[in-house]
C-alpha positions as CSV (number, residue, x, y, z in Angstrom):
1,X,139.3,-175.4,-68.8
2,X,138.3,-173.7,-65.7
3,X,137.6,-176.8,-63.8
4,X,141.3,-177.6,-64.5
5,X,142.5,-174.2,-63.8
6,X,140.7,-174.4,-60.6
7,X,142.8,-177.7,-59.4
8,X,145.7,-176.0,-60.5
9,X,145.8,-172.2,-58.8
10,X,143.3,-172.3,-55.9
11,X,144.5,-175.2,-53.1
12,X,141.2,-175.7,-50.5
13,X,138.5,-175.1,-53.8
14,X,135.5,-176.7,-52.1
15,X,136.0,-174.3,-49.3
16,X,133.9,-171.4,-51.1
17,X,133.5,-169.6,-47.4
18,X,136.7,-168.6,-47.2
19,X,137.5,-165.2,-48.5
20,X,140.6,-165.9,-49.9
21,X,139.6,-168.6,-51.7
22,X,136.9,-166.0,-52.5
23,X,138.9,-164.0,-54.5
24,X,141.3,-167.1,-56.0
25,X,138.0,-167.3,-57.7
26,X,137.3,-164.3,-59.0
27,X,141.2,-163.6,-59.9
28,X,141.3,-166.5,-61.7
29,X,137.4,-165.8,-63.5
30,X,138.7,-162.6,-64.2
31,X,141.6,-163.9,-65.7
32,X,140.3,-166.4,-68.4
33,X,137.5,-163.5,-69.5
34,X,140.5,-161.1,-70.3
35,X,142.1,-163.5,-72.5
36,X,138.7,-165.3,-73.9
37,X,137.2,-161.5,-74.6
38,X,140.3,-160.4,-76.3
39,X,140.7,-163.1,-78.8
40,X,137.2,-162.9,-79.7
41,X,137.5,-159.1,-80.2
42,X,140.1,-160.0,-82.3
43,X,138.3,-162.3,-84.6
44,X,135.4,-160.3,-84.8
45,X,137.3,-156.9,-85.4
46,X,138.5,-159.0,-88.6
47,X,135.3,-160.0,-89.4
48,X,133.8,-156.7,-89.0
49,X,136.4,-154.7,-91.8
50,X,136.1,-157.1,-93.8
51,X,132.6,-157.5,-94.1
52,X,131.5,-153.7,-93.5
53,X,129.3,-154.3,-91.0
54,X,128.5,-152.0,-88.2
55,X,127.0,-154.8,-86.0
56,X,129.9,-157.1,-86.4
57,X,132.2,-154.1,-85.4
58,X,130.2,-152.7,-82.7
59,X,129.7,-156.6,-81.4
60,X,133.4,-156.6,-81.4
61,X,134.4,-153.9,-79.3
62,X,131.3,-155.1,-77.0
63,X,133.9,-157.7,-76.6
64,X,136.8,-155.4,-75.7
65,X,134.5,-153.8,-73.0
66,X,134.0,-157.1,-71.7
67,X,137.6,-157.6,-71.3
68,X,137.7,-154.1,-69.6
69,X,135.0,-155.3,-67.3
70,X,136.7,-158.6,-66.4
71,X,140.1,-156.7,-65.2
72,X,137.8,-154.4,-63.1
73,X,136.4,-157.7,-61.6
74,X,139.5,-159.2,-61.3
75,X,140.9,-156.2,-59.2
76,X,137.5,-155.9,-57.2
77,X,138.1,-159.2,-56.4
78,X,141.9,-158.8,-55.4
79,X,140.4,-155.5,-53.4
80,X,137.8,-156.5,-51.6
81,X,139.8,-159.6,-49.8
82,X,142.0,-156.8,-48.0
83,X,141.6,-157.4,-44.1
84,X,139.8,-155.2,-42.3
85,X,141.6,-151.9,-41.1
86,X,141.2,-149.2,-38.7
87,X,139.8,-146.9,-42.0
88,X,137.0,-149.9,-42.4
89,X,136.5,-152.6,-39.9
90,X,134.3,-154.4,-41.4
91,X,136.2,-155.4,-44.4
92,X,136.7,-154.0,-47.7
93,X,134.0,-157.1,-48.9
94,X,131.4,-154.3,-50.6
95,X,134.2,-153.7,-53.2
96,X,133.1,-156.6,-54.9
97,X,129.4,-155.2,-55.6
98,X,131.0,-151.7,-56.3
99,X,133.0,-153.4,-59.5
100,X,130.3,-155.1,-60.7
101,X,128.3,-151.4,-60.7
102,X,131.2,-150.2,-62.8
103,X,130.9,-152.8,-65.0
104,X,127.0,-152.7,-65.5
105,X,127.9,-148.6,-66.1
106,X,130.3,-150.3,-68.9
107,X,127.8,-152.2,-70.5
108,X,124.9,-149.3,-70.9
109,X,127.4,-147.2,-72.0
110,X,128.1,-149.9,-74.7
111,X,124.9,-150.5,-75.1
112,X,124.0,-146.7,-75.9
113,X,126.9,-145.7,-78.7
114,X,126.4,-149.0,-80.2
115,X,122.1,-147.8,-80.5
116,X,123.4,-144.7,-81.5
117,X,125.4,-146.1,-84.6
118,X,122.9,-148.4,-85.5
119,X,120.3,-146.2,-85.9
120,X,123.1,-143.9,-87.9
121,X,123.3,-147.2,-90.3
122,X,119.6,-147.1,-90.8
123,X,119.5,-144.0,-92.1
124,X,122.2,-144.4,-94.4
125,X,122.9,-148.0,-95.0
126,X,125.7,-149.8,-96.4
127,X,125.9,-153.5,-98.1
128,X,127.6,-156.0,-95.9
129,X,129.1,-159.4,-97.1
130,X,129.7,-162.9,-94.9
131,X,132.5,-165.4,-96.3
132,X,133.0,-168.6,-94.6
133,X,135.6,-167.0,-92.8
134,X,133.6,-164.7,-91.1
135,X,130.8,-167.7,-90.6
136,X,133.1,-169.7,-88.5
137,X,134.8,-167.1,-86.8
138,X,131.2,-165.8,-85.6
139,X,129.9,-169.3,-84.4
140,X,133.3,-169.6,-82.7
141,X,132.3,-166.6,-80.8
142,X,128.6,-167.8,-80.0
143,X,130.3,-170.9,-78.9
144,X,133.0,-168.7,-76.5
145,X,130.4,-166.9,-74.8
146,X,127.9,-169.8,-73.8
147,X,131.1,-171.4,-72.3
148,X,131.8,-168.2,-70.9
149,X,128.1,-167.9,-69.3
150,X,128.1,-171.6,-67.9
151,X,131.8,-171.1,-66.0
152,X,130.4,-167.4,-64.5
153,X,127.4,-169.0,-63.3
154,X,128.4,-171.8,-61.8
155,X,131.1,-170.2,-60.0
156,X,128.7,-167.4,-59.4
157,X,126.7,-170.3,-57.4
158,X,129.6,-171.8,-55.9
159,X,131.0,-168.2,-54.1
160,X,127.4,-166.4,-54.0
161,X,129.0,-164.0,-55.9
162,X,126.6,-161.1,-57.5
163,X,129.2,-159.9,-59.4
164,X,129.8,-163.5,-61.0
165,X,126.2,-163.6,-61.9
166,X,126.2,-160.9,-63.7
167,X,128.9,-161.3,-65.7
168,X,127.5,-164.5,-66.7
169,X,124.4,-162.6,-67.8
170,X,126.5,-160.4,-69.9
171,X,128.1,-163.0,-71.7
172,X,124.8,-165.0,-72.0
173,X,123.5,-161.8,-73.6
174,X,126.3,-161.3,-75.8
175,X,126.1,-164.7,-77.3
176,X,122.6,-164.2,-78.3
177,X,123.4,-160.7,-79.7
178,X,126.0,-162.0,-82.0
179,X,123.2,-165.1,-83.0
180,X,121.3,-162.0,-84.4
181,X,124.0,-160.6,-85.9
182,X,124.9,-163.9,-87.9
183,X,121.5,-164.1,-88.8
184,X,121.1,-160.9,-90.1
185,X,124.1,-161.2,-92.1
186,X,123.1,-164.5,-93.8
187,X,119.9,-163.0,-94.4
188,X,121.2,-160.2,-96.2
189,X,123.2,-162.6,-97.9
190,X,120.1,-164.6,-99.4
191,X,117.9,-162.1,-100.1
192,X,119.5,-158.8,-100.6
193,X,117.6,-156.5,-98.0
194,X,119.5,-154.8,-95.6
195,X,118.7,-154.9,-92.1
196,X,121.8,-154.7,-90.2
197,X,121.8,-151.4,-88.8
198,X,118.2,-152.7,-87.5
199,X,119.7,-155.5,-86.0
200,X,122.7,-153.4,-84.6
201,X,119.7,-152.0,-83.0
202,X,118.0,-155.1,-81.4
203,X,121.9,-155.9,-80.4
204,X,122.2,-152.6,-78.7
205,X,119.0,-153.5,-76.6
206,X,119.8,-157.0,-75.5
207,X,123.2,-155.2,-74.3
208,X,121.5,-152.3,-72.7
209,X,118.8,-155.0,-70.8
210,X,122.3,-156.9,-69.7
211,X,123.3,-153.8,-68.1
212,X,120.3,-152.9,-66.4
213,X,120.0,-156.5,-65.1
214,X,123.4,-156.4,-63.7
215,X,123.4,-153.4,-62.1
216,X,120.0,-154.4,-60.5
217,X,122.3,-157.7,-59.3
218,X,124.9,-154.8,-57.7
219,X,122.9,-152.1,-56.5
220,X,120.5,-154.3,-54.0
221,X,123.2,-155.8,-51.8
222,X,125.0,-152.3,-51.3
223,X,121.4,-150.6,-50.4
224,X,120.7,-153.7,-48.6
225,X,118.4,-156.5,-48.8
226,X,117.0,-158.9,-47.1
227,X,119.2,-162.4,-46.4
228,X,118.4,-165.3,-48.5
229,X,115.4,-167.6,-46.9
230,X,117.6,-170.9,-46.3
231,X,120.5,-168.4,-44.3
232,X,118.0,-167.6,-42.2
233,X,116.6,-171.0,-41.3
234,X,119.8,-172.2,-40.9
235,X,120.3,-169.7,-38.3
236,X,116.7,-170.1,-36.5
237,X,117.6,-174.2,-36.8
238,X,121.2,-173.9,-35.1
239,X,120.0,-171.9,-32.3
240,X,116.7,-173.5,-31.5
241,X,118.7,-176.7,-31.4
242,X,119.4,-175.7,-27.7
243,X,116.7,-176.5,-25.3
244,X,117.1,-173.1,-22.8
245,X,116.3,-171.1,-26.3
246,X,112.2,-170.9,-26.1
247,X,112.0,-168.7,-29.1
248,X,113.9,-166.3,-31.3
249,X,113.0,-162.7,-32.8
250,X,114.3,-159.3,-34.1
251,X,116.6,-161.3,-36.6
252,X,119.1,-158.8,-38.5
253,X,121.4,-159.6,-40.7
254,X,123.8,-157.2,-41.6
255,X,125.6,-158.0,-45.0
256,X,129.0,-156.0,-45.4
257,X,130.2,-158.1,-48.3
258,X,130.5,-161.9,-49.1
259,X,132.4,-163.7,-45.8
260,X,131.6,-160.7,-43.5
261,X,128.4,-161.4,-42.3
262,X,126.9,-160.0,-39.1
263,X,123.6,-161.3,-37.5
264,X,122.0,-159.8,-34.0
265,X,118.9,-161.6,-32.7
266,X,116.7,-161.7,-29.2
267,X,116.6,-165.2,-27.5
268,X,114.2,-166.6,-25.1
269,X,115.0,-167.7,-22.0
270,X,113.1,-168.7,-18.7
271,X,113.3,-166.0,-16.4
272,X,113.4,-168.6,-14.0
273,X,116.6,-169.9,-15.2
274,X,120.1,-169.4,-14.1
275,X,121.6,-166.1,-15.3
276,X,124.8,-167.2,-15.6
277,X,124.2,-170.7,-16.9
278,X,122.1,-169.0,-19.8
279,X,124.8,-166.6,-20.5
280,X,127.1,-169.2,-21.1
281,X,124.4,-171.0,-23.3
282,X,124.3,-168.0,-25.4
283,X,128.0,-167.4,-25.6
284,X,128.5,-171.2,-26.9
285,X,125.4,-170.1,-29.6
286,X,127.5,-167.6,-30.7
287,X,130.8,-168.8,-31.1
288,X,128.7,-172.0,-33.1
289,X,127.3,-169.1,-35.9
290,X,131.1,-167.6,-36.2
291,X,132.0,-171.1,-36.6
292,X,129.5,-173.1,-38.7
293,X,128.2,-170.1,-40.9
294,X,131.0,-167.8,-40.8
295,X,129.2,-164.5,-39.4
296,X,129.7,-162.7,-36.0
297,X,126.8,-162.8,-34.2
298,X,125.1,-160.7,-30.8
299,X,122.5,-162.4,-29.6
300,X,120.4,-160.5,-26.6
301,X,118.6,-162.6,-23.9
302,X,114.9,-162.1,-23.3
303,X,114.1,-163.4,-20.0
304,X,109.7,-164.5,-20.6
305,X,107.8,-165.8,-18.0
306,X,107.0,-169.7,-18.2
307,X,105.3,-170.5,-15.4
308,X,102.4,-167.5,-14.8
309,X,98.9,-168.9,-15.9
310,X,97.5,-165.5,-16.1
311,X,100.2,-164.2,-18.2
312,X,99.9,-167.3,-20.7
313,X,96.3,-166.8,-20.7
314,X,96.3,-163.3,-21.5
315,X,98.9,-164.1,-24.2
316,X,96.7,-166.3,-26.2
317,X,94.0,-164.1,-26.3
318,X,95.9,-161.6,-27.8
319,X,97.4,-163.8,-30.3
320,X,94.1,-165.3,-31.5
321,X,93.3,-162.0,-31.7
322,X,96.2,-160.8,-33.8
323,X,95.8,-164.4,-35.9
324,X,92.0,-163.4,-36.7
325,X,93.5,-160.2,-38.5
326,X,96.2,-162.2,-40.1
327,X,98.0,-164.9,-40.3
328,X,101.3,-162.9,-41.2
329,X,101.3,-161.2,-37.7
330,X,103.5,-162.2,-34.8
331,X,104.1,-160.9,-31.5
332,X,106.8,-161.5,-29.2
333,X,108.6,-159.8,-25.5
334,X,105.0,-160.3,-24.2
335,X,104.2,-159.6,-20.8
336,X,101.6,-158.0,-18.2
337,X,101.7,-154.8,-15.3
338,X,98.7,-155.0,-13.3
339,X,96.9,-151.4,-11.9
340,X,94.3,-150.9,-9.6
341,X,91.9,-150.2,-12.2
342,X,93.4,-151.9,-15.6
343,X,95.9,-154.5,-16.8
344,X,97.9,-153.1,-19.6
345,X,99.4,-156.0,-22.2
346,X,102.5,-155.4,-23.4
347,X,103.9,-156.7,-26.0
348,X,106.2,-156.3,-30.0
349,X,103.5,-156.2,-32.9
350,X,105.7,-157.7,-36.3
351,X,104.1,-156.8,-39.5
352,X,105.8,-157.0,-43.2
353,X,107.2,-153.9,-44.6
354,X,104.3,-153.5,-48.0
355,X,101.5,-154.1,-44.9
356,X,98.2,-152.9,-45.9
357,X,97.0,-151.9,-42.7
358,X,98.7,-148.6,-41.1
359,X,100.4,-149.6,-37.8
360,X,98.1,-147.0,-35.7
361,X,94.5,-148.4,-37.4
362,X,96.4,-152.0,-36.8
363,X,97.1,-151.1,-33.2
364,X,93.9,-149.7,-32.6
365,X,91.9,-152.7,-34.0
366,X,93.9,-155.4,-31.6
367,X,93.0,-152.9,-28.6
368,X,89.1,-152.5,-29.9
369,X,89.2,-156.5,-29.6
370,X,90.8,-156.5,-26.8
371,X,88.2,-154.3,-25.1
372,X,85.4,-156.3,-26.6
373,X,86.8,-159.4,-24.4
374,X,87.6,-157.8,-21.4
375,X,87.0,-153.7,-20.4
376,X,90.0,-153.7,-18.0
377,X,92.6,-154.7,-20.3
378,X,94.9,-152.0,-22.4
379,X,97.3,-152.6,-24.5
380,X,100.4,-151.0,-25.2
381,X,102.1,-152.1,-28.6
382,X,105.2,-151.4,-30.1
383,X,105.3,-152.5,-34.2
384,X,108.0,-154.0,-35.7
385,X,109.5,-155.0,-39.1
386,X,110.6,-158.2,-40.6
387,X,113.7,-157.4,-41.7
388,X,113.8,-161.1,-43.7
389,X,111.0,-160.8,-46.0
């Protein structure tokens, strides 16, 4: 159904990039979980009175919560493709994590009364009955929701859309809550012993770990996190492709919502080259990353000597040096002022974030082994972070 849907309302499908097409998607998503999540909240509303059971009930307005959630994705959607204005302009893209945050909210909530009533069941219980009726209309709703779960996720893949995923982890959970509840019912059924308020219970947690994973999904990308590993090679690939590039650090990407993507990196350049020739080389890099992966980018030229022996040799010392501490550590913007009594060796120390070693006992180790090769050389270090790891 989606597929078709998809050929029908949203021309230019396969390109996923553009915003607009963007939030076609998740309009259209949105959509089709209103309806699906309404209908099966209808069913299993039926289902529910007639049998008695709290877990049917409470699975049904699970379902009506999930329609909720899909308008409020459908209008973050519809939201967060507004063009940049003079209030925010960088887009409005971070919308489309703040919806799916409302809707995890929606979903522990959920999650929480439905514990709450279950546990209310436990303590005074009531018999429960399943007719054929209720049967089918409860493996129609299993069936609804794995459907629902395969279209959210593979759109979710399509877009990169962290709202998508979670949605399809919501109605991945919900179809195995409503397995339990059938279960539970037919067990009841065969052997008399009621458990449903238990199993209203084990409901309420698989909705309340469906929350918490969603919200996880949500939360990361608006504190901000680190780019995927493939975006990033993809960037390192494009601009090494060009032969007056000698090296590439201090890679940031700045996320402000799917399709507004910002990146600022430090190229290297001969400082021996032409200045204005490698300006232009770094404008035409540029305009390449707005045009081949859709992000503005800055890129800052580091000019690094090529040709100095001395400076290469003192280079590799220090960088068996730092690769005898670790092969994690890089160094980069290396270069040397000579004094009458010293050379100092200066140069950008990058360690990972969770680095064992403190940056001062680091630094002071790399100067200690320094020292042990040659007396008359300082160092003078400034540490970094990788900001992709």
């Amino acid at each position: 159904m989606i597929r078709f849907l998809t050929k029908l309302f949203i021309p230019r499908a396969q390109e996923t990039s553009d915003p607009e097409v963007r939030r076609a998607y998740g309009v259209l998503c949105g959509s089709v979980g209103i309806f699906l999540n309404i209908v099966l909240f209808t069913g299993k509303f039926l289902a529910g009175t007639i049998s008695r059971s709290i877990a049917i009930t409470a699975d049904a307005f699970n379902n009506l919560s999930d329609a909720g959630s899909s308008l409020i994705t459908l209008v973050g959607f519809k939201m967060a493709g507004q063009k940049p204005d003079p209030e925010h302009p960088f887009g409005h893209g971070r919308i489309e994590y703040l919806s799916g945050f409302v809707v995890s909210m929606a979903i522990l909530m959920m999650a929480a009364e439905l514990i709450k009533s279950s546990v209310g069941k436990i303590v005074h219980p009531e018999e429960t009955s399943v007719t054929p009726l209720i049967f089918v209309i409860l493996l129609c709703s299993i069936a609804v929701k794995l459907y629902m779960c395969y279209y959210n996720r593979s759109v979710s893949k399509r877009i990169d859309s962290a709202a998508m995923a979670a949605t399809a982890i919501d109605s991945l959970s919900d179809s195995l809550a409503t397995t339990v509840v059938l279960l539970s019912s037919l067990f009841t059924k065969l052997t008399g012993i009621l458990i449903d308020g238990y199993c209203g219970v084990a409901v309420g947690l698989f909705i309340l770990y469906a929350g918490l994973s969603a919200a996880k999904e949500t939360i990361s990308p608006l504190l901000g996190q680190p780019p995927e590993p493939e975006f990033v090679e993809k960037i390192r690939k494009l601009v090494m492709e060009h032969d007056e590039v000698l090296g590439i650090h201090d890679l940031i990407v700045h996320n402000y919502g799917p399709g507004r993507i910002m990146i600022s990196l430090h190229a290297e350049v001969p400082a021996s080259g032409d200045i204005l020739a490698l300006h232009d080389t770094i404008d035409c890099i540029e305009q390449q990353l707005q045009k081949e992966l859709k992000c503005q980018a800055v890129i800052h030229m580091d000019p690094i000597l090529t040709d100095d022996q001395e400076t290469s040799e003192y280079k590799s010392l220090v960088l068996k040096i730092v690769k005898g501490i670790d092969s994690v550590l890089t160094i980069h913007d290396f270069r040397i002022v000579k004094g009458t009594t010293h050379t100092n060796l200066i140069f950008d120390l990058v360690t990972p974030f969770d680095y064992s070693i403190g940056d001062k006992e680091l630094c002071s180790q790399i100067y200690q082994e320094v020292q042990r090769e040659q007396p008359n050389l300082y160092t003078v270090i400034q540490v970094d972070k990788d900001y992709n790891l």
